[in-house]
N, CA, C and O atoms as a CHARMM CRD file, in Angstrom:
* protein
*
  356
    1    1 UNK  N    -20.97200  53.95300 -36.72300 PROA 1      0.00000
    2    1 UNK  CA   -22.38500  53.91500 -37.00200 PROA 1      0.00000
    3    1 UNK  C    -22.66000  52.71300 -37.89500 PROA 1      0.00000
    4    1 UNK  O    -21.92900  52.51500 -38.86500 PROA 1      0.00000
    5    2 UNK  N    -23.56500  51.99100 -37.64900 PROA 2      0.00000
    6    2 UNK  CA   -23.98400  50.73200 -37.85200 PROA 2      0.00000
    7    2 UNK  C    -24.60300  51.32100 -39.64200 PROA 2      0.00000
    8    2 UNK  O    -25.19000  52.37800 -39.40900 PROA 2      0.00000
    9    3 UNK  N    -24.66500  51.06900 -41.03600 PROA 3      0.00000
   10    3 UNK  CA   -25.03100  51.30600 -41.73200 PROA 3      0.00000
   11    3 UNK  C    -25.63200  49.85800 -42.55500 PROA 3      0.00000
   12    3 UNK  O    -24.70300  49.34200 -43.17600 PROA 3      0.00000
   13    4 UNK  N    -26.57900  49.30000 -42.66600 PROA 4      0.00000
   14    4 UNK  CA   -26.75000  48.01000 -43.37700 PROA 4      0.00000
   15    4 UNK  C    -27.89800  48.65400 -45.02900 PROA 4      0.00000
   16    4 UNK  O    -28.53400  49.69800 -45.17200 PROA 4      0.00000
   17    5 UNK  N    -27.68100  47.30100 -46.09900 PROA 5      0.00000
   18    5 UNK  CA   -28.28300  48.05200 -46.82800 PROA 5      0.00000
   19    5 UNK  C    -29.66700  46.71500 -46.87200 PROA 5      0.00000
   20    5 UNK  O    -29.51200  45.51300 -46.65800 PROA 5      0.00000
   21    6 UNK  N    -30.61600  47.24600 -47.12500 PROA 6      0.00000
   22    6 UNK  CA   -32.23900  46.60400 -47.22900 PROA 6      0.00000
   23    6 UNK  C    -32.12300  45.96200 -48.55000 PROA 6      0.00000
   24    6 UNK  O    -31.63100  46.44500 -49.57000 PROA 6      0.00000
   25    7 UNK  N    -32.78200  44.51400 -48.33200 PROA 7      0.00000
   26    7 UNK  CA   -32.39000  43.74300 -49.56700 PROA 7      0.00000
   27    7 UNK  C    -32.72100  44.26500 -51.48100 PROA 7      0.00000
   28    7 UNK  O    -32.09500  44.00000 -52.50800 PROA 7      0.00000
   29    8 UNK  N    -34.14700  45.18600 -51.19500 PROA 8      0.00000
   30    8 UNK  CA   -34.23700  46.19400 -52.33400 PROA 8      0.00000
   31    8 UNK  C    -33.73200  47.66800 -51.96400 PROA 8      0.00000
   32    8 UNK  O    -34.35800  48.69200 -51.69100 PROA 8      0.00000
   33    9 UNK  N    -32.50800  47.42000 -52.04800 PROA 9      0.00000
   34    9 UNK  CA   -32.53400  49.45500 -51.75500 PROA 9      0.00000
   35    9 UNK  C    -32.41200  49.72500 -53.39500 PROA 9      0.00000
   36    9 UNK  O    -32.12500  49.17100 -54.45600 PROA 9      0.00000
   37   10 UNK  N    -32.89700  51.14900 -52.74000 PROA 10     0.00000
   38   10 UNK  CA   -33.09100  52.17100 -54.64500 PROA 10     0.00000
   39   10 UNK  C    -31.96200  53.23200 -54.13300 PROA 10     0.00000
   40   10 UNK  O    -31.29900  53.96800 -54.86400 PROA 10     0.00000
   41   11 UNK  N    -31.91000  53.16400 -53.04300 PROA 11     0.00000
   42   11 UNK  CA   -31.67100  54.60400 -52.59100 PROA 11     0.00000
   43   11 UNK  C    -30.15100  54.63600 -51.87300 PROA 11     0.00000
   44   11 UNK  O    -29.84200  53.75500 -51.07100 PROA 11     0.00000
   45   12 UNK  N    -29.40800  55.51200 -52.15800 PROA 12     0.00000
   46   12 UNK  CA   -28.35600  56.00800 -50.99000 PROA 12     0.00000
   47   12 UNK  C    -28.46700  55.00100 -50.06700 PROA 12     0.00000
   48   12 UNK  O    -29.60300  54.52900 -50.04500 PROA 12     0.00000
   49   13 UNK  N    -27.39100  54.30500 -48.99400 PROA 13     0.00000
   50   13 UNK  CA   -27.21800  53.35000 -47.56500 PROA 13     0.00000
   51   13 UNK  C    -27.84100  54.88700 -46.38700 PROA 13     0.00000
   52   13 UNK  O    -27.33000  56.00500 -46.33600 PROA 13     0.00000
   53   14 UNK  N    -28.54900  54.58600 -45.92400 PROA 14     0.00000
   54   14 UNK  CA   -28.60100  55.62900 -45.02400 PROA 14     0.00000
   55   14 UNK  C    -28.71800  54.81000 -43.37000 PROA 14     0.00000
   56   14 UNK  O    -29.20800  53.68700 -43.25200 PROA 14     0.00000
   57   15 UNK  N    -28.33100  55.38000 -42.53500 PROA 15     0.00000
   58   15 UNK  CA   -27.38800  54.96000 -41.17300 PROA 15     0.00000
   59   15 UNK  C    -29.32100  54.30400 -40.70900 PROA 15     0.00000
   60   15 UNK  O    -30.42300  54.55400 -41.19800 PROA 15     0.00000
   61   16 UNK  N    -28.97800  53.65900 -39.87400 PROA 16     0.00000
   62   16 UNK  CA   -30.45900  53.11400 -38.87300 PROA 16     0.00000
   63   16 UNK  C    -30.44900  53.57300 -38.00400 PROA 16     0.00000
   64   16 UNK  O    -29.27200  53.65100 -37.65200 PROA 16     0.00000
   65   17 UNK  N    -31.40600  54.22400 -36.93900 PROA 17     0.00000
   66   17 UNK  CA   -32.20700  55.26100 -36.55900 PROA 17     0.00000
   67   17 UNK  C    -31.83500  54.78700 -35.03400 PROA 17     0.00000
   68   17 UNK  O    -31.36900  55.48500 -34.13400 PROA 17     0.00000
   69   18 UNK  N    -32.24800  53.10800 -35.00100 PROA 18     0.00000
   70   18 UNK  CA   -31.83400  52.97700 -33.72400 PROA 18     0.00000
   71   18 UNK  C    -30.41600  52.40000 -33.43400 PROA 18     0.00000
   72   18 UNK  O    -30.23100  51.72700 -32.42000 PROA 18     0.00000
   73   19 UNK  N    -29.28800  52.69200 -34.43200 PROA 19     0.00000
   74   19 UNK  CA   -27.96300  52.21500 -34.19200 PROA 19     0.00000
   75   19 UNK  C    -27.37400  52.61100 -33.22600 PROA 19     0.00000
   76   19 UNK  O    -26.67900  51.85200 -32.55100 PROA 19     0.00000
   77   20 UNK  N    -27.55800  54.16500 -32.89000 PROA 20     0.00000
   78   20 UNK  CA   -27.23100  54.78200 -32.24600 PROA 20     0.00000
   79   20 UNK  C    -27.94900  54.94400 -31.00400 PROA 20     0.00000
   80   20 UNK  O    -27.73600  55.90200 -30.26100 PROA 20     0.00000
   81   21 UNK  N    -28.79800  54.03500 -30.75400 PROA 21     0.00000
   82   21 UNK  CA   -29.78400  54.31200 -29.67200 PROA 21     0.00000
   83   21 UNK  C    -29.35700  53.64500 -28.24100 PROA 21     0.00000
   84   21 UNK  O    -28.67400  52.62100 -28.26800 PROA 21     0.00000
   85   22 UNK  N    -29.68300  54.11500 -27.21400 PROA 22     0.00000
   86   22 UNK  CA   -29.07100  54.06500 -25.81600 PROA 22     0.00000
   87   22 UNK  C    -29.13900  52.23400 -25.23600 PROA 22     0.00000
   88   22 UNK  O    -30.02700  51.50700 -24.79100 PROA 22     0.00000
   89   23 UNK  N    -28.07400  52.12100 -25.46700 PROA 23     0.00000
   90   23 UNK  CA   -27.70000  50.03600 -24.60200 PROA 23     0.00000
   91   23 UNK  C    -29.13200  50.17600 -23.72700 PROA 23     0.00000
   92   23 UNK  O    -29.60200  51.03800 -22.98500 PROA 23     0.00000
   93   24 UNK  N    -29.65500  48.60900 -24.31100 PROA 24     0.00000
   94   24 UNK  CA   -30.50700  47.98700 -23.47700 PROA 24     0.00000
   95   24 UNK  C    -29.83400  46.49500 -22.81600 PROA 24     0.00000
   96   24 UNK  O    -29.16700  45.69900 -23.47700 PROA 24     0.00000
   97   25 UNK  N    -30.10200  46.38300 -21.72200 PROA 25     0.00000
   98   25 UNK  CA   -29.11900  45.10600 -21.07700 PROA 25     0.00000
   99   25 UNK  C    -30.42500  44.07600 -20.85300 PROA 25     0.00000
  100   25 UNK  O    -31.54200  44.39200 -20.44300 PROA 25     0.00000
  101   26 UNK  N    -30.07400  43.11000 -21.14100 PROA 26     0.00000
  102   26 UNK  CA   -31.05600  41.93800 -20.77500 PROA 26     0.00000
  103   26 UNK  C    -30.80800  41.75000 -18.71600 PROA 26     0.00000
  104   26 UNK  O    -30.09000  42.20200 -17.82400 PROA 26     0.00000
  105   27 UNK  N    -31.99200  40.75600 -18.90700 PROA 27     0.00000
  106   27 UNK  CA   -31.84600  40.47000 -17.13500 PROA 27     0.00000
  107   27 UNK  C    -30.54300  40.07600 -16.17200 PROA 27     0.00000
  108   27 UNK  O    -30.13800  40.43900 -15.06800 PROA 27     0.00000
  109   28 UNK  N    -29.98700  38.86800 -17.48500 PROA 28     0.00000
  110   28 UNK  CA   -28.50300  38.20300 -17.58900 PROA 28     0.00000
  111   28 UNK  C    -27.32300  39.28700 -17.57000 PROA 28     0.00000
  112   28 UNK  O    -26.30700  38.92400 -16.97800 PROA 28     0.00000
  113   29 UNK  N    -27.32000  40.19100 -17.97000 PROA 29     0.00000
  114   29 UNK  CA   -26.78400  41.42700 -18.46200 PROA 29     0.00000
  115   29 UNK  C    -26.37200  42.77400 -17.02000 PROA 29     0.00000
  116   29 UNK  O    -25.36000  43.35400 -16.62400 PROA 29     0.00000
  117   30 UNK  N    -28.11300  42.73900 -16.58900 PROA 30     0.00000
  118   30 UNK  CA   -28.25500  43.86700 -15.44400 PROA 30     0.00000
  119   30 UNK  C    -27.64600  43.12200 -14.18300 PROA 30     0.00000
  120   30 UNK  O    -27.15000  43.74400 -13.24400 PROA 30     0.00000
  121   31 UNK  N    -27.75400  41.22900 -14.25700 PROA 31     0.00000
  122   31 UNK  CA   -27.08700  41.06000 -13.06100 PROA 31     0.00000
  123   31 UNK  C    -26.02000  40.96000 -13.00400 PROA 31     0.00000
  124   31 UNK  O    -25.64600  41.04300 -11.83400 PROA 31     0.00000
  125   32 UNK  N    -25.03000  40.77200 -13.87100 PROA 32     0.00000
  126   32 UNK  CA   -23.96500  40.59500 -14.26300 PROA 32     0.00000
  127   32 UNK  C    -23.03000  42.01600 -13.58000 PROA 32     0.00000
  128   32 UNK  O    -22.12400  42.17500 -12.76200 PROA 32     0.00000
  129   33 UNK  N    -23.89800  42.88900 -14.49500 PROA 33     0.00000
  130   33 UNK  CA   -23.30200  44.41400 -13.91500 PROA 33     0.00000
  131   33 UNK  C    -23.53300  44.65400 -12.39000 PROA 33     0.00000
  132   33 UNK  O    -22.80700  45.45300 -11.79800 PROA 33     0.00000
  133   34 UNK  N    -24.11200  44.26200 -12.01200 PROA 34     0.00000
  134   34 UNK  CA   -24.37500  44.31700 -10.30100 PROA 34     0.00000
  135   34 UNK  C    -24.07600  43.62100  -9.52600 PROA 34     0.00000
  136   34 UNK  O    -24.15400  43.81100  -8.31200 PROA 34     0.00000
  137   35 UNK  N    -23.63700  42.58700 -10.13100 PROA 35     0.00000
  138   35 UNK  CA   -23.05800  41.14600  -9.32900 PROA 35     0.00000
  139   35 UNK  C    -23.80800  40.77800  -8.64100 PROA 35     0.00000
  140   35 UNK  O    -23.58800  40.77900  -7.43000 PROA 35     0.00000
  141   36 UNK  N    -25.28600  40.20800  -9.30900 PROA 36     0.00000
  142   36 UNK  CA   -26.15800  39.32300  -8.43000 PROA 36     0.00000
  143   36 UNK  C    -26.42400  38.79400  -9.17900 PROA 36     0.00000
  144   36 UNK  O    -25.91300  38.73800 -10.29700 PROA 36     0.00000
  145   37 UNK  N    -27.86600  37.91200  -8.50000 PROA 37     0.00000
  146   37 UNK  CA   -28.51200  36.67500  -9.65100 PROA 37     0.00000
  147   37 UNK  C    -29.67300  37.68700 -10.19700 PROA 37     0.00000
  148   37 UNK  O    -29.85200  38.87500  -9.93000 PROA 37     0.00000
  149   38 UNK  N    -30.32100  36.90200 -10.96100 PROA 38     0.00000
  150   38 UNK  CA   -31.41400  37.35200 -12.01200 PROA 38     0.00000
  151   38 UNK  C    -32.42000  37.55100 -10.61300 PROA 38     0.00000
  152   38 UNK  O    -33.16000  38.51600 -10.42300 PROA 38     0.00000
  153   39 UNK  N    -32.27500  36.60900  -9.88200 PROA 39     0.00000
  154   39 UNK  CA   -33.95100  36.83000  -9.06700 PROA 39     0.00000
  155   39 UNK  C    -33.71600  37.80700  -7.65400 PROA 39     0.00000
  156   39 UNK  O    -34.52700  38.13200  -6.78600 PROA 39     0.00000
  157   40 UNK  N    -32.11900  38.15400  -7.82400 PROA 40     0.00000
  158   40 UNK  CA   -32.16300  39.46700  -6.95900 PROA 40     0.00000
  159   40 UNK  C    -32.35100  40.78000  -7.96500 PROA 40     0.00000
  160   40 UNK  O    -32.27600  41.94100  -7.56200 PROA 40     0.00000
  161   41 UNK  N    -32.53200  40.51100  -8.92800 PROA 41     0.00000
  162   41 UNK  CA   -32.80400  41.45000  -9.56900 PROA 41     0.00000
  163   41 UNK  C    -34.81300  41.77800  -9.96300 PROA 41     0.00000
  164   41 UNK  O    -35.23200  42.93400  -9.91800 PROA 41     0.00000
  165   42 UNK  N    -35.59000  40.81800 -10.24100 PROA 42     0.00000
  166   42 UNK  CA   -36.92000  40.71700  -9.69800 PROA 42     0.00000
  167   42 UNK  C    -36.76900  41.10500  -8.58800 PROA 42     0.00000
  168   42 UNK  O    -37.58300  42.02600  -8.51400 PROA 42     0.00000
  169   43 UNK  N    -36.28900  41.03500  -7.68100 PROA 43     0.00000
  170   43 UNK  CA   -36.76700  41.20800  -6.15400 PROA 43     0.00000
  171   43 UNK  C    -36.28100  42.66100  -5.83200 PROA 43     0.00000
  172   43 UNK  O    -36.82300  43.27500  -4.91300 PROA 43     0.00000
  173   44 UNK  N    -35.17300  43.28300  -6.63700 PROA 44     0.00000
  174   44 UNK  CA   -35.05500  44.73100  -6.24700 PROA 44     0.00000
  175   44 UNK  C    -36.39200  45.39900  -7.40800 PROA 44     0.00000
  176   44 UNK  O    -36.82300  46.50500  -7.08200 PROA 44     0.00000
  177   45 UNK  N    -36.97000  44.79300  -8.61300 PROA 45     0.00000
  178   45 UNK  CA   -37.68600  45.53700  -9.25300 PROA 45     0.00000
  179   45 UNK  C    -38.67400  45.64900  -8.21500 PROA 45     0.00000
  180   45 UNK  O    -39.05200  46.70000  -7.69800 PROA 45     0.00000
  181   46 UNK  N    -38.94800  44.82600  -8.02800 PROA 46     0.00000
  182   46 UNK  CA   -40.49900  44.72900  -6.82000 PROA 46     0.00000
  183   46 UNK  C    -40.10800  45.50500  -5.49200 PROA 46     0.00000
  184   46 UNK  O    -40.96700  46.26200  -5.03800 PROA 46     0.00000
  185   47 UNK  N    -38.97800  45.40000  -4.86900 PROA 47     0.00000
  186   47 UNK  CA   -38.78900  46.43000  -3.80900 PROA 47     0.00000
  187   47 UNK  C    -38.06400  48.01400  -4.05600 PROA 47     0.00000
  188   47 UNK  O    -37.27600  48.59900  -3.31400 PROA 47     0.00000
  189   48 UNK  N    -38.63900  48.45500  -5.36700 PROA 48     0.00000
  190   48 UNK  CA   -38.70400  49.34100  -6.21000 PROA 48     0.00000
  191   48 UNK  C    -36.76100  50.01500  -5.84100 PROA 48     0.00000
  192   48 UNK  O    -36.56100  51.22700  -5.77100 PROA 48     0.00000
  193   49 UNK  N    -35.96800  49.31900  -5.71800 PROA 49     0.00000
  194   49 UNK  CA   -34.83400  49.44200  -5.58000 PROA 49     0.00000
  195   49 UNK  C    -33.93800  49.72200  -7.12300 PROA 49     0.00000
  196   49 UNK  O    -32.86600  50.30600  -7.28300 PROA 49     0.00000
  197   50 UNK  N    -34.94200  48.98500  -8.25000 PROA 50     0.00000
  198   50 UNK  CA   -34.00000  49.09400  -9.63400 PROA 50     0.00000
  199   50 UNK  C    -35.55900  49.12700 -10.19000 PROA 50     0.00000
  200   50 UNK  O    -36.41600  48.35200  -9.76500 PROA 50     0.00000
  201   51 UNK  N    -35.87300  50.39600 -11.46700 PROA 51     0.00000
  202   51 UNK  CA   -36.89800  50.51100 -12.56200 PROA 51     0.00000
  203   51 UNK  C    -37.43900  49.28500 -12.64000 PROA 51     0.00000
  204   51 UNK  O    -36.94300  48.26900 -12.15400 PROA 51     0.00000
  205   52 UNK  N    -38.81600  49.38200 -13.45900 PROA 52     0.00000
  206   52 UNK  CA   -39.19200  48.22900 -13.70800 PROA 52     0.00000
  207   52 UNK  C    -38.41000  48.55600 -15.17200 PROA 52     0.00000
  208   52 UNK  O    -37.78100  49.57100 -15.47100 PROA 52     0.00000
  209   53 UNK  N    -38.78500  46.78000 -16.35900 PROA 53     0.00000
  210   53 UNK  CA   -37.90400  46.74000 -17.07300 PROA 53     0.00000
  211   53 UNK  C    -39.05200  47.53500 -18.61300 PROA 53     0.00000
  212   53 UNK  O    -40.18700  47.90900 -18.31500 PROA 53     0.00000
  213   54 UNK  N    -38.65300  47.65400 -19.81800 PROA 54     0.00000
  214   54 UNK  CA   -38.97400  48.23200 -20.77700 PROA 54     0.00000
  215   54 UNK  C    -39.12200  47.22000 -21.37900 PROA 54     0.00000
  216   54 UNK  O    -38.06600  46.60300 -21.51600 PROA 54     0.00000
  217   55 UNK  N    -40.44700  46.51200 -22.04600 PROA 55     0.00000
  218   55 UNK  CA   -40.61600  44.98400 -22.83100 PROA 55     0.00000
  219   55 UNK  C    -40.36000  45.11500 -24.04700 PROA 55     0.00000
  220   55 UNK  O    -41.29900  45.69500 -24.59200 PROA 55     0.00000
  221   56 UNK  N    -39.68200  44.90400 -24.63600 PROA 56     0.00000
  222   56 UNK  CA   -39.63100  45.09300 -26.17800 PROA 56     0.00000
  223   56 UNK  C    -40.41000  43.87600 -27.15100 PROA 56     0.00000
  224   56 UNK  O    -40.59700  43.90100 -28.36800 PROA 56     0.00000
  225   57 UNK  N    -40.79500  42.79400 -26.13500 PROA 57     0.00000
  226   57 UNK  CA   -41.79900  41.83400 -27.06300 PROA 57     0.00000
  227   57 UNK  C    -42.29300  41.13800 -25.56600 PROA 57     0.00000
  228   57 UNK  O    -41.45700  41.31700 -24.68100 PROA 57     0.00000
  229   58 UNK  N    -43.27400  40.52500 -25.22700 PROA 58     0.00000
  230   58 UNK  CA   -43.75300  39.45600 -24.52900 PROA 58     0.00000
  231   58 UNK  C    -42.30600  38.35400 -24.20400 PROA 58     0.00000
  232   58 UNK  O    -41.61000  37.67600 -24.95900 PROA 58     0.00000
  233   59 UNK  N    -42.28700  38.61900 -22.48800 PROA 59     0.00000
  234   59 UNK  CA   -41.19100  37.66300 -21.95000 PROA 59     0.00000
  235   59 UNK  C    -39.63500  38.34900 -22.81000 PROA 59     0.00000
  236   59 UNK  O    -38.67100  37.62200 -23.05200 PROA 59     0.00000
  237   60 UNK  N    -39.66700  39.57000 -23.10300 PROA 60     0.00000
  238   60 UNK  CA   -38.40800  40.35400 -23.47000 PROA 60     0.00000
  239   60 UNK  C    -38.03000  41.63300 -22.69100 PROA 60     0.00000
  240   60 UNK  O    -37.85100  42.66100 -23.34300 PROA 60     0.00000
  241   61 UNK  N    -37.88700  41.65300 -21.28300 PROA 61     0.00000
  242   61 UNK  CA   -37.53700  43.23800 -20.64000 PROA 61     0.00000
  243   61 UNK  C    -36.05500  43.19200 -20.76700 PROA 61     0.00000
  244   61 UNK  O    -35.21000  42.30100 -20.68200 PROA 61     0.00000
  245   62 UNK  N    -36.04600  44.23800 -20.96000 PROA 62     0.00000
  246   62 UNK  CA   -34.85700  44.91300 -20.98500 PROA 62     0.00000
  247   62 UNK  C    -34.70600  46.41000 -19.77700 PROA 62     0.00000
  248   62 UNK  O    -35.53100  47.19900 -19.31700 PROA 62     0.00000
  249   63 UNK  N    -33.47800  46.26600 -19.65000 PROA 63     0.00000
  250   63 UNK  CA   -33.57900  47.95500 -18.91400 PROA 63     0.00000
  251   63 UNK  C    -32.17600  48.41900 -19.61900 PROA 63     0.00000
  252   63 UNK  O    -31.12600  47.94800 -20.05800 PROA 63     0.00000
  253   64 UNK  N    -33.05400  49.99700 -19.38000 PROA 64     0.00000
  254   64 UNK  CA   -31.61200  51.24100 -19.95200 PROA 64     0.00000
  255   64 UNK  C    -30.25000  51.15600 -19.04300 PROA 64     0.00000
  256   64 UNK  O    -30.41000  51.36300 -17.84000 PROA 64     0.00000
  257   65 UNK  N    -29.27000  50.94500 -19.38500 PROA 65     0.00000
  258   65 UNK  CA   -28.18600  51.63500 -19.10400 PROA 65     0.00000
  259   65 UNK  C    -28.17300  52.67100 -18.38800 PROA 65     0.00000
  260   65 UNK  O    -27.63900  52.17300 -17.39700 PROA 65     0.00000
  261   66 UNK  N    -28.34600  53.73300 -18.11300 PROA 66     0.00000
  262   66 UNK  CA   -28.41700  54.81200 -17.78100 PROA 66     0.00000
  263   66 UNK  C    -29.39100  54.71900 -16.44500 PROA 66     0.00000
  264   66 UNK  O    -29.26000  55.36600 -15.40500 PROA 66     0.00000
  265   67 UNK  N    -30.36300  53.77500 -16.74900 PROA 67     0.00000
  266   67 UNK  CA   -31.57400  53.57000 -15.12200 PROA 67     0.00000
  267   67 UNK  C    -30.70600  52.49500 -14.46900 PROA 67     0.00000
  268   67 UNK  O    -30.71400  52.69800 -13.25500 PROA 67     0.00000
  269   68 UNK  N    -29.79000  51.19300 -14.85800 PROA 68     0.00000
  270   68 UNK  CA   -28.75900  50.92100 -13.96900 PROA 68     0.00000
  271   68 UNK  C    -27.77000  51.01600 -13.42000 PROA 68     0.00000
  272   68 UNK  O    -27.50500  50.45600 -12.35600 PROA 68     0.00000
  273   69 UNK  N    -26.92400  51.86400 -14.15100 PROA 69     0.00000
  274   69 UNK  CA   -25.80100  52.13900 -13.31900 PROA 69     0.00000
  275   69 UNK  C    -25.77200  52.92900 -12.16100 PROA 69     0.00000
  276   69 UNK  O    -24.92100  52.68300 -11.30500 PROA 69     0.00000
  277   70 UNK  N    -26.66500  53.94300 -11.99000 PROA 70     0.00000
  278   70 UNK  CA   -26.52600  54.25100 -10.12900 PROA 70     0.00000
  279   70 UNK  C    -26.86100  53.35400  -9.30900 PROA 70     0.00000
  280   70 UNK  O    -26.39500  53.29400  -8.17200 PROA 70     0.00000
  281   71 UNK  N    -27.74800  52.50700  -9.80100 PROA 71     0.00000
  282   71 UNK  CA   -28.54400  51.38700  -8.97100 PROA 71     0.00000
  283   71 UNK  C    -27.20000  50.22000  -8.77100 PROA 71     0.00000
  284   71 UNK  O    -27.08500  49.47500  -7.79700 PROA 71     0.00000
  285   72 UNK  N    -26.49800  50.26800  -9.64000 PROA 72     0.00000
  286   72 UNK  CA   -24.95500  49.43300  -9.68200 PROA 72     0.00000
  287   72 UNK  C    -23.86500  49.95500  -8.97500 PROA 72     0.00000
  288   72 UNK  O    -22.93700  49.37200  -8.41400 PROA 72     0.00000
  289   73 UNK  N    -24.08900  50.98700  -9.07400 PROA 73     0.00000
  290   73 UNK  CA   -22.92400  52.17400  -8.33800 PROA 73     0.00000
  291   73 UNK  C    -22.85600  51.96700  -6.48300 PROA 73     0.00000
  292   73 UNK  O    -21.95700  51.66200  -5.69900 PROA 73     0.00000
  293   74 UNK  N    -24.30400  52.31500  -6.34200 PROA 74     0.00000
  294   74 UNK  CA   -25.11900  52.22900  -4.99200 PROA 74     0.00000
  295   74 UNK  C    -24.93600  51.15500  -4.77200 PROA 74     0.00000
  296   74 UNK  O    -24.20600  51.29400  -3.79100 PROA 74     0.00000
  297   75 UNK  N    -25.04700  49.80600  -4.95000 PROA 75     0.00000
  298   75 UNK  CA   -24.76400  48.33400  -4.72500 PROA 75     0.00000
  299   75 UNK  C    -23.24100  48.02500  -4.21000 PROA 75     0.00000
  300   75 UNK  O    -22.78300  47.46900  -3.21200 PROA 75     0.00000
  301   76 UNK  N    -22.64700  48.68500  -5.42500 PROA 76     0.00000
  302   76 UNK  CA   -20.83300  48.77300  -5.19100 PROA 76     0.00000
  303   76 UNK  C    -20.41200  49.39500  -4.04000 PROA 76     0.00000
  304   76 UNK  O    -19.32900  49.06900  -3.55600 PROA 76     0.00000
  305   77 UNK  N    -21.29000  50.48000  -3.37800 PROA 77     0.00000
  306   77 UNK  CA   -20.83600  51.29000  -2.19000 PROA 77     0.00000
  307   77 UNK  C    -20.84800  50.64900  -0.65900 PROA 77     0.00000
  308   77 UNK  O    -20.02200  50.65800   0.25400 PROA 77     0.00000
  309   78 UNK  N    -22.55700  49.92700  -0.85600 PROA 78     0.00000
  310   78 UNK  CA   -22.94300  49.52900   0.63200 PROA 78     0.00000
  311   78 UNK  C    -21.72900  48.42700   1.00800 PROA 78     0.00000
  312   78 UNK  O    -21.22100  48.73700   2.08500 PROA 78     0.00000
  313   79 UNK  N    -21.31400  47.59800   0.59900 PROA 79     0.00000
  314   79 UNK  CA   -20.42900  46.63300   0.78500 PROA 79     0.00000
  315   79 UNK  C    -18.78700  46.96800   1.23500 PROA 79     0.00000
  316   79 UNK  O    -18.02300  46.30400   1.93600 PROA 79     0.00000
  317   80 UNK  N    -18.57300  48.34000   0.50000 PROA 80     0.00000
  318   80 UNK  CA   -17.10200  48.98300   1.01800 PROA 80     0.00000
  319   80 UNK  C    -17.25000  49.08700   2.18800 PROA 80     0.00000
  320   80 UNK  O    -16.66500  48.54500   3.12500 PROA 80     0.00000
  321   81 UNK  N    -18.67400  50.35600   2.12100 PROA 81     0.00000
  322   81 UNK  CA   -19.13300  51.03200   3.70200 PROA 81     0.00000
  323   81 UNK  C    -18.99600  49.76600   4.66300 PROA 81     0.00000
  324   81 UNK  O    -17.98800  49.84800   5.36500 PROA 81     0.00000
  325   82 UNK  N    -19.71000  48.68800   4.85900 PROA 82     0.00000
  326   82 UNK  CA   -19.76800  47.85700   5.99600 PROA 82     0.00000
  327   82 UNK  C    -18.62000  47.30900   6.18700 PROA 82     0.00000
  328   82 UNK  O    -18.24600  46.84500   7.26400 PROA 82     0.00000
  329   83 UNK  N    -17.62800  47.33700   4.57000 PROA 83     0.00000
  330   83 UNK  CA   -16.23900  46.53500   5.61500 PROA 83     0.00000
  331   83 UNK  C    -15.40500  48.03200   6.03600 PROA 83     0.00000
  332   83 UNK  O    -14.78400  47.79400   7.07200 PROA 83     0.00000
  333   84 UNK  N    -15.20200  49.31900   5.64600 PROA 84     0.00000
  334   84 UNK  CA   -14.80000  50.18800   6.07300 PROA 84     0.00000
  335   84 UNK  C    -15.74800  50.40900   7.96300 PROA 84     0.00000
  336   84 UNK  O    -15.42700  50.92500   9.03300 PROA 84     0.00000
  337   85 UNK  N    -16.43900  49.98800   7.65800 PROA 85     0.00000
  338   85 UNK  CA   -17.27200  50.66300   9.11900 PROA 85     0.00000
  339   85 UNK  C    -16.91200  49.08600   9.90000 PROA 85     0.00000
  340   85 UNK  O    -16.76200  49.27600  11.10700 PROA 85     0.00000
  341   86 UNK  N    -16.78500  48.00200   9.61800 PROA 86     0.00000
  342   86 UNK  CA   -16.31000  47.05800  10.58700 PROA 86     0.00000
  343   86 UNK  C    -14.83700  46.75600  10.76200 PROA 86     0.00000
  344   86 UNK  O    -14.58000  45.74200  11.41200 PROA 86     0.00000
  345   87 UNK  N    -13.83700  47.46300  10.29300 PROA 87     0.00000
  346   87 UNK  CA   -12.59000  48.05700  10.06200 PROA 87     0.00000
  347   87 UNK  C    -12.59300  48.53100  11.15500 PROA 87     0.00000
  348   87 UNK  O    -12.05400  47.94500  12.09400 PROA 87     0.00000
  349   88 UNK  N    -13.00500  49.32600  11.24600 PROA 88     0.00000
  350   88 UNK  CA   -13.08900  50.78200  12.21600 PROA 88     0.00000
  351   88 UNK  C    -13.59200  50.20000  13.32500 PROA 88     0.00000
  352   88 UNK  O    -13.14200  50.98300  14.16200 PROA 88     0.00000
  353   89 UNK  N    -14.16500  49.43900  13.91000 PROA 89     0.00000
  354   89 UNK  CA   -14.29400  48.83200  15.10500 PROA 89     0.00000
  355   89 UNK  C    -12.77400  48.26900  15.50400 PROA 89     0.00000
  356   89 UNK  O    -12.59800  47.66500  16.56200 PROA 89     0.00000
């Protein structure tokens, strides 16, 4: 647990609220995990294939962890399937 202390503390170090809070991946980040580019990643937000992203400031989306990895999982599959299914021919 991430504990930092505030340049006036009076008080006890007490832990930060969002230390513990659920990985946000940048765009660089979500394609990385999916093994594409950034603008196949716009293009699955828009063909509602992956969430849209969560802005944390103007020109800052981020997405959860948790809303990409099936969407990463599912990506990882179609590609086995077609060489398993052109195998099999």
């Amino acid at each position: 647990m991430l504990i930092l202390d505030p340049p006036h503390a009076t008080s006890p170090r007490e832990p930060l609220a969002w230390a513990d809070a659920e990985p946000l991946l940048t765009a660089r980040e979500t394609a990385a995990l999916r093994r594409c580019s950034i603008a196949t990643i716009w293009r699955d937000v828009a063909a509602g294939r992956l969430p849209k992203p969560t802005y944390l400031a103007p020109k800052r989306p981020r997405w959860r962890l948790r809303d990409v990895l099936p969407a990463a999982l599912e990506a990882e599959r179609i590609p086995a399937a077609r060489a398993a299914a052109t195998a099999a021919e």
